[in-house]
C-alpha positions in Angstrom: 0.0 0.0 0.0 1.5 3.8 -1.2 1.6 6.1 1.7 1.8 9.6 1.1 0.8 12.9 3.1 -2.7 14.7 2.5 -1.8 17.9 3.4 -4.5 20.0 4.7 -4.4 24.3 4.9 -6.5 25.7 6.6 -6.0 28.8 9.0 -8.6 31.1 10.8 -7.5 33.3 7.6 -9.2 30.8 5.5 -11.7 29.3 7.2 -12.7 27.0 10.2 -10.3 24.1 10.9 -11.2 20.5 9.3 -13.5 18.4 11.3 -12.1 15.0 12.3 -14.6 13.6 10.0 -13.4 15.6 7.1 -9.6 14.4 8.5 -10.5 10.7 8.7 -12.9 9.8 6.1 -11.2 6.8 4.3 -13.7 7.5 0.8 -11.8 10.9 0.5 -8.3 9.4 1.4 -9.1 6.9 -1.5 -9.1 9.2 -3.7 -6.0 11.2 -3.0 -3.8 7.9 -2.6 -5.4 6.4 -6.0 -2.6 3.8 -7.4 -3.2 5.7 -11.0 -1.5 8.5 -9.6 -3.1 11.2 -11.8 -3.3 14.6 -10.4 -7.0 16.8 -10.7 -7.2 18.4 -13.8 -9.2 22.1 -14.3 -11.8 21.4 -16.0 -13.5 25.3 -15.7 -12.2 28.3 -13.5 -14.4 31.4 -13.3 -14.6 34.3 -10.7 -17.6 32.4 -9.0 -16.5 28.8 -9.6 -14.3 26.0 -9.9 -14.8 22.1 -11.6 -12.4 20.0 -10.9 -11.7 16.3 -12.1 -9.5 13.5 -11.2 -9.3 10.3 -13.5 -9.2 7.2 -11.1 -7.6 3.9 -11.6 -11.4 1.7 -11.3 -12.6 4.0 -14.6 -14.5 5.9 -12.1 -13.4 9.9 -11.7 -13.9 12.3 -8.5 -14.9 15.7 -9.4 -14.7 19.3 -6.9 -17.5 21.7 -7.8 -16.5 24.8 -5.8 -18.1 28.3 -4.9 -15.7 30.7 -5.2 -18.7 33.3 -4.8 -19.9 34.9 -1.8 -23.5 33.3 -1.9 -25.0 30.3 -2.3 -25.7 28.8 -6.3 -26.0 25.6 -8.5 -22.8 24.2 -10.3 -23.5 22.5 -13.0 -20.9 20.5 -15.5 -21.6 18.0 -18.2 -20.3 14.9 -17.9 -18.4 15.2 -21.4 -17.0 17.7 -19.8 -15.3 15.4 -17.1 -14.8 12.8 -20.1 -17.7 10.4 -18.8 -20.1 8.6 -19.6 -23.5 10.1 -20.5 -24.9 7.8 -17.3 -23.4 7.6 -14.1 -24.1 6.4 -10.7 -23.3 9.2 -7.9 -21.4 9.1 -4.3 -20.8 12.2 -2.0 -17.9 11.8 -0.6 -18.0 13.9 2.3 -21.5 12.6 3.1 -20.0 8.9 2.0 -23.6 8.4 0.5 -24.9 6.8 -2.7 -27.4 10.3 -4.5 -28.5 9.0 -7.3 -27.5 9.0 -11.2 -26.2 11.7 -13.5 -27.8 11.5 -16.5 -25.7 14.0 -19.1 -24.6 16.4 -16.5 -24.3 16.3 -12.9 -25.3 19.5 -10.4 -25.0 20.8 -6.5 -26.3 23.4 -4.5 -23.4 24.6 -3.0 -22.9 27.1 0.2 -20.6 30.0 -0.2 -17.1 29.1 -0.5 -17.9 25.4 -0.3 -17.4 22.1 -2.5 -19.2 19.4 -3.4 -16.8 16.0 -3.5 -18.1 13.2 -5.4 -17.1 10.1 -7.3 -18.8 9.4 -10.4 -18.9 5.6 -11.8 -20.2 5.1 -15.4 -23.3 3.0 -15.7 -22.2 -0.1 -17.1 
C-alpha cells in the first residue's frame, strides 16, 4: 500500500479548521492515494467557480464543484466535460452516500465558498 501525506491548509485566515470527520474519512483518502497516480485536472475556472476532475484507476473519476462566490448557487458541469459517460451512478464523498444518477450532467447546490466532493462511476 503507497503512503503519502494529505496535506491540509487551513487557518482562521481561511476558514474554520477541518472536522475530524473531514480528517478521517477513508472515501476521501481513496481518492487522493489512488494507485493511477493522476493529479486533478481544471476542467472550468471562473470568478464564481471551480470544476475540478480526477481520473481514477477503477474507470470511475472524483470531481470538486467549488463556490468561489460569496453566496450560495448551482454548479452544473456536463459529464463530457469530465470525459464520462453520458450515465453515471453518484457518491458524495464527504457525506459517504450513494445520490443518485447523472444522466448528461451532474449538479449541486453549493454554500458559499464550499465544495461538493463526489465520485462518479459510469453506468455499465
Amino acid at each position: 500500500m503507497k503512503v503519502t501525506r494529505l496535506p491540509i491548509a487551513a487557518t482562521r485566515q481561511t476558514g474554520p479548521p477541518p472536522s475530524p470527520i473531514q480528517l478521517c474519512n477513508a472515501e476521501v483518502i481513496q481518492i487522493d492515494q489512488d494507485p493511477l497516480g493522476r493529479q486533478a485536472r481544471i476542467v472550468r475556472r471562473t470568478d464564481e467557480e471551480l470544476v475540478m476532475v480526477k481520473a481514477l484507476e477503477d474507470g470511475s473519476a472524483a470531481a470538486g464543484l467549488f463556490n468561489l462566490g460569496q453566496h450560495d448557487r448551482e454548479i452544473a458541469v456536463a459529464l463530457s466535460e469530465l470525459g464520462l459517460a453520458r450515465r453515471c451512478a453518484v457518491r458524495d464523498l464527504w457525506r459517504q452516500k450513494d445520490v443518485g444518477t447523472a444522466e448528461g450532467r451532474y449538479s449541486a447546490s453549493i454554500g458559499r465558498h464550499g465544495v461538493a466532493l463526489v465520485r462518479l462511476q459510469p453506468a455499465r
